[in-house]
C-alpha positions, 0 to 999 in steps of 0.5 A, spaced: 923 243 130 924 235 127 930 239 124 933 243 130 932 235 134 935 233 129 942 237 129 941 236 137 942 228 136 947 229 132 952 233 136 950 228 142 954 223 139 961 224 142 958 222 148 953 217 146 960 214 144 964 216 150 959 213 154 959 205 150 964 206 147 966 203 138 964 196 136 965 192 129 959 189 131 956 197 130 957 196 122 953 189 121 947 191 125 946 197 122 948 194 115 943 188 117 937 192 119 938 197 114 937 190 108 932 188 112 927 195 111 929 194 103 927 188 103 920 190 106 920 196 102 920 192 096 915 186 097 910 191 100 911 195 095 903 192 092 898 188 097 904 182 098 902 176 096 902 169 101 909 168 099 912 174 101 907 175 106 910 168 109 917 171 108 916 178 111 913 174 118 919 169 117 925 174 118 920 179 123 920 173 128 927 172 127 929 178 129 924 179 135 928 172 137 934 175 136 933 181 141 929 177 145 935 173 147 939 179 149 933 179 155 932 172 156 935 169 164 936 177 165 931 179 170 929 186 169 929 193 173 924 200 173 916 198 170 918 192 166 919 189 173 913 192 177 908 190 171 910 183 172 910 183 179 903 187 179 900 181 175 903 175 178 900 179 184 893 179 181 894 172 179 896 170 188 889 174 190 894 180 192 890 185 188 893 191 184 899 193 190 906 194 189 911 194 195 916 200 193 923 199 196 924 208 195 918 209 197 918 204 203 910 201 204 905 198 199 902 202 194 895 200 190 893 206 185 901 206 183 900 204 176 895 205 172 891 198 172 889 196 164 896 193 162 897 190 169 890 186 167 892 185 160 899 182 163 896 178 168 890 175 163 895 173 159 900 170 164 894 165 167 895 162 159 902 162 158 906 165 164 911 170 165 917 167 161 920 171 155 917 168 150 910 169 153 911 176 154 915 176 147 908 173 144 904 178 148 908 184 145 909 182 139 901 181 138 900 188 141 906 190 136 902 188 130 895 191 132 899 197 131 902 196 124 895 194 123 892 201 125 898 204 121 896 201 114 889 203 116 892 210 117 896 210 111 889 208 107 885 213 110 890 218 109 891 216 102 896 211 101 895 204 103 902 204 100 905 208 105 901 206 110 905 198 110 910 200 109 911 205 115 907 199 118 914 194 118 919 200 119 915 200 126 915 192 126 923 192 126 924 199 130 930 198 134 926 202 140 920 198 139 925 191 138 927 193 144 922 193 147 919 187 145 921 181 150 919 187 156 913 187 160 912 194 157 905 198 155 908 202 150 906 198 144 898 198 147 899 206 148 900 205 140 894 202 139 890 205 142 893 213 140 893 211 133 886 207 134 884 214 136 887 217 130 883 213 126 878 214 129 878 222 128 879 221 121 873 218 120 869 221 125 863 216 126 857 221 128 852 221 133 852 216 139 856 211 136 862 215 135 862 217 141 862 210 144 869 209 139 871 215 142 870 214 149 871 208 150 878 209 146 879 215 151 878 211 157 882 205 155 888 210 154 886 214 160 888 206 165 894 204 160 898 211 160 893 217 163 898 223 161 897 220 153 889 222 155 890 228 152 891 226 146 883 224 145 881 231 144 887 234 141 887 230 135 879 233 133 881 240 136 887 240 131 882 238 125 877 242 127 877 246 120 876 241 117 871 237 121 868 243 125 867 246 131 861 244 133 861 236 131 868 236 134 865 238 141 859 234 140 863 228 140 868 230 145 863 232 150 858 226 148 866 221 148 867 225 155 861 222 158 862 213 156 870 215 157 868 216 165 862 210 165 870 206 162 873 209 168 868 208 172 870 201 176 877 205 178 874 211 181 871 205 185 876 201 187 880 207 189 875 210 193 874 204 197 881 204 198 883 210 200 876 214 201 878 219 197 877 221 189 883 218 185 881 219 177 888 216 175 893 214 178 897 215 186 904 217 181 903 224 179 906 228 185 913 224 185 913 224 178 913 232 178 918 232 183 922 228 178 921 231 173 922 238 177 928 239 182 935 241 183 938 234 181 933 233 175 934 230 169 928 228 166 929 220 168 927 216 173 931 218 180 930 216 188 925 220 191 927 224 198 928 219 203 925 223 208 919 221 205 920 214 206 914 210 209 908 215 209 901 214 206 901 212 199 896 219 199 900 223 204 906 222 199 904 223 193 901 231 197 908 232 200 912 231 194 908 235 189 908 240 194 916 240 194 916 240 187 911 246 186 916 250 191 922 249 187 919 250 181 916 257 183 922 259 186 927 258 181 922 259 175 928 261 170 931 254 172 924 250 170 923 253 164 931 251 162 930 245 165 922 243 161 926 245 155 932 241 156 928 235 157 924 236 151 930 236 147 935 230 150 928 226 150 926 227 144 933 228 140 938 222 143 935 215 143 939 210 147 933 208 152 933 200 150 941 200 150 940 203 158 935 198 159 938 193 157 945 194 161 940 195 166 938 188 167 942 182 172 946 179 170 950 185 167 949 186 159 955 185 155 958 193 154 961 190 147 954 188 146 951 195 148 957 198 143 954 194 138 947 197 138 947 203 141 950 206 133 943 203 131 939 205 135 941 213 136 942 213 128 934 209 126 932 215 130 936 221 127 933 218 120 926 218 123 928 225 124 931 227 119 926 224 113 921 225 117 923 233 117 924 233 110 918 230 107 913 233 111 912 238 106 909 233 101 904 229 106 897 230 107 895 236 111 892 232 116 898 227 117 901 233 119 896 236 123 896 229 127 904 230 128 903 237 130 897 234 136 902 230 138 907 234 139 902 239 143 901 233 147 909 233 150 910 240 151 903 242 154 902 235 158 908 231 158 915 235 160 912 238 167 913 231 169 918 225 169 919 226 161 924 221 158 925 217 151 919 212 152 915 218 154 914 220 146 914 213 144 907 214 141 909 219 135 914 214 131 909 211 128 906 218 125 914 220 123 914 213 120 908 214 116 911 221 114 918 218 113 915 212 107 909 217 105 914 221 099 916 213 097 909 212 094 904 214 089 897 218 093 892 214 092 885 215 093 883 215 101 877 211 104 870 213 103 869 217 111 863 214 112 
């Protein structure tokens, strides 16, 4: 599947081209990223020392600067903008709403609520401002990098594992992403947190505390990623047992709805009614699933404009399962077609970016487009052809992460932000043939 995504991006280069045109800068941003991850390489080939630690952390600031001025005095569109709306809102008294101009009323459970509540916490202490939010997102970024060298460690090269680690730091999609109020890095955590967490399966109740509150979390950040907190055990379920994974996964389900808890009473006080995540899976079917379809983001019916946020949401769901029931042939091409273009193409950040007011600069987006897409082709690419030399369960995670796109996640608005959570798997098969085995961790 990493070889046919990879040969899917490659012929879509002509038109990424096409559509941004060349650019000379193209040729220095990937000869300066590309020194950038061989200097990383090298210095953390061992535990780097204090003086190249101090190096490494340095140049990585740098680079998030850099990226982040491309975003600084540009005001933002699409979810970036309705998070720092949310949280400014539970700063002023307003509670979690959002006022949607597609939608044309106010919303209170479109979003799920964790990140909002990070952000806005954060913004009490520091504000809204791009450095703040950098600072944020680079906090969340290198807790990621840390469960990745957990990871690594656990799996049998603490090498491999820090490695993987600063190739997510500079990943020109998480770059990106960075001067952005954005969930995706706190996605990361808490999937990769899950990982671990299977990985050594702590027994008993205590395990199943780790699991269910990890579970719940994911489940108030991202609650199409929730699976996930299931299929990793289920995957490993030869080497784990059948017995201790449904143990742990039926004990972790009960702490996942006491985390849950407190959400599924608001919203009843709300809107009297049962609301487990969020108020966005009708429209985002049908965004997912309609003649015009592409998989991103799309204005909803306008006929719907100005009914009840419940209403809306079983209305739109029902126009969506129609079409997919009546033009079954259509949705099976279509899942498929949304799988590929979001899995093999990698130009979001670059889409973004151009988004943004004041217009982004398309000499700029010329420049960048060439790294972004190519970093991803080398993901696939090195990821494909490594994999048969990583560890079997480092393969069994990438394969759990895979079910989870296929079986929850191209139902649905299915974009590239969408399968950001497997990078750092790849990432960790991409480095893991570039460092001797060591012996893992003792499973407690």
């Amino acid at each position: 599947m990493l070889g046919a995504l990879l040969l899917y991006g490659l012929t879509g280069i002509p038109d990424l081209a096409a559509r941004w045109g060349g650019s000379a800068g193209s040729v220095v941003a990937v000869i300066g990223w590309i020194a950038l991850a061989a200097l990383g390489f090298a210095l953390l080939r061992d535990r780097p020392r204090r003086r190249s630690f101090a190096l490494l952390a340095l140049l990585l600031m740098a680079v998030r600067v850099a990226f982040a001025l491309l975003a600084v005095w540009r005001t933002s569109t699409g979810d970036p903008n309705a998070y720092l709306n949310l949280a400014k809102g539970l700063l002023a008294g307003q509670g979690l709403v959002i006022y949607d101009p597609f939608f044309g009323s106010a919303w209170r459970a479109l979003f799920p609520p964790l990140y909002p509540l990070l952000l806005a916490g954060w913004g009490a202490l520091f504000g809204f401002s791009t450095p703040a939010v950098l600072a944020l997102g680079t906090l969340t970024d290198m807790a990621a990098a840390g469960a990745i060298v957990l990871l690594g460690t656990q799996l049998g090269s603490a090498r491999a594992g820090r490695r993987a680690a600063w190739l997510y730091l500079i990943w020109p999609s998480v770059l990106f992403s960075a001067p952005l109020a954005q969930k995706e890095s706190l996605c990361a955590v808490l999937v990769l947190a899950l990982a671990v967490f299977w990985l050594r399966r702590p027994a008993g109740w205590r395990g199943a505390l780790a699991l269910g509150v990890l579970a719940g979390l994911l489940a108030l950040t991202q609650p199409g990623e929730a699976p996930l907190a299931a299929l990793f055990g289920l995957v490993m379920v030869r080497q784990i047992g059948l017995w201790p994974v449904l143990a742990t996964g039926l004990r972790g389900a009960v702490i996942a709805a006491f985390v849950m808890l407190p959400w599924w009473i608001r919203n009843w006080l709300l809107f009297h009614a049962f609301v487990p995540l969020t108020t966005a899976s009708g429209a985002s079917l049908w965004i997912g699933n309609n003649p015009e379809a592409t998989g991103n983001w799309e204005p909803p019916p306008p006929a719907l404009k100005g009914i009840p946020e419940l209403a809306y949401g079983r209305r739109i769901q029902t126009i969506a399962v129609a079409w997919m029931t009546s033009h079954p042939a259509d949705f099976v091409r279509l899942s498929a077609t949304k799988f590929v273009r979001a899995c093999g193409i990698s130009e979001f950040g670059v889409n973004r970016l151009v988004a943004m007011g004041p217009p982004f600069p398309r000499m700029l987006a010329a420049a960048l487009w060439p790294l972004a897409h190519g970093s991803h082709l080398l993901l696939l690419g090195g990821a494909a052809l490594r994999l048969g030399r990583v560890p079997a369960t480092l393969v069994l995670l990438i394969a759990a992460s895979g079910l989870q796109l296929l079986l929850f996640g191209i139902w649905f608005e299915f974009g590239e932000r969408h399968r950001e959570f497997v990078t750092p798997f790849l990432l960790l098969a991409l480095c893991w043939s570039f460092a001797p085995v060591e012996k893992a961790a003792p499973t407690p």
